[in-house]
N, C-alpha and C positions, 0 to 999 in steps of 0.2 A: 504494500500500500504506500503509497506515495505520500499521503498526509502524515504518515503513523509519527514519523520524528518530529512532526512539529506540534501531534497530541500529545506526546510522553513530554515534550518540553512545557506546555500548558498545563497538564496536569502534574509535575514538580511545582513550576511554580504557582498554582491555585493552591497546592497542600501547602507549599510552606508560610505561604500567605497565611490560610486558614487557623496552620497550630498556631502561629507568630501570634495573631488575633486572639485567640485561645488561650494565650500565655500571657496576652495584657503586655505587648512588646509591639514600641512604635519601630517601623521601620527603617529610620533611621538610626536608633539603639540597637537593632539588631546586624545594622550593617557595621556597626561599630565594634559590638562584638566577636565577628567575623572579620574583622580587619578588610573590609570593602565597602567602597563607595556606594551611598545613596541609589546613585545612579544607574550602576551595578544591579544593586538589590532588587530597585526597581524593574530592571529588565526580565530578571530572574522572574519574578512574582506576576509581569505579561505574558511567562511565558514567549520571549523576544530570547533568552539565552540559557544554558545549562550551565550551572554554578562549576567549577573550575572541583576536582573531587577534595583535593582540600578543604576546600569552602564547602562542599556538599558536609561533610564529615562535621566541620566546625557548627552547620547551623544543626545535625540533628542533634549535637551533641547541645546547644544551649537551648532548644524546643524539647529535649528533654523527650524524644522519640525515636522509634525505632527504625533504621535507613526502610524498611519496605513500604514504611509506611507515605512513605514521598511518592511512591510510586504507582500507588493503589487509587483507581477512579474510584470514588466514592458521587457522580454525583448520580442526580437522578434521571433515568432516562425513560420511563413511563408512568406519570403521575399515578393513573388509577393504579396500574399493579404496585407503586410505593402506599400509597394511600390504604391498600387492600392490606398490604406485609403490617402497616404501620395497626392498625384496626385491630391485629388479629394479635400483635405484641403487645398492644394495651389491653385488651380484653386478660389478657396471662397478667399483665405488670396488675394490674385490678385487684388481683385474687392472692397477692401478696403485700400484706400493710410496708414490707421496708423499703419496696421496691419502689411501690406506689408515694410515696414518700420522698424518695430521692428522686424521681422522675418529676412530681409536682416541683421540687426546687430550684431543677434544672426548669421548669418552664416559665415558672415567677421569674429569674433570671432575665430569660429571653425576651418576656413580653414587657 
């Protein structure tokens, strides 16, 4: 496939974007901690360039995750069958108080 290198490049930098966000890390802190440029980071995170493996190593290492995880598409690609997965893990998450519990936290959060 002809596009595939420049989805695997979009999808490193969407994840790193996402944990970075997740970690409460502006992007420019985190290009500092990585010893590269803003500018740099920024491409990374368009998915415009693939972080140098150094750099790759540096940031899972301060996101505090694991390398496959850069690499793993997590988004959604047909609503209702997400929407359907999502129905049928809340109806389970429901029928446990700790679970149901830590899931309402995470969504007070969000909203």
């Amino acid at each position: 496939m002809k596009n595939e290198p420049n989805q695997i490049k979009v999808i490193v930098g969407e994840n790193i974007k996402k944990y970075r966000k997740l970690r409460g890390i502006s992007q420019e802190q985190l290009s500092e901690l990585v010893s590269i440029s803003t500018s740099a980071m920024s491409c990374i995170e368009r998915g415009k360039s693939y972080p140098e493996p150094e750099t790759l190593g540096k940031i899972v290492n301060v996101l505090n995750i694991e390398l496959n995880k850069i690499f793993i598409d997590n988004s959604i690609k047909n609503y209702d069958t997400a929407l359907e997965d999502f129905n049928k893990r809340f109806d389970l998450i429901k029928k446990d108080k700790n679970k149901f519990e830590i899931l309402y936290s995470v969504l007070k959060v969000l909203s």
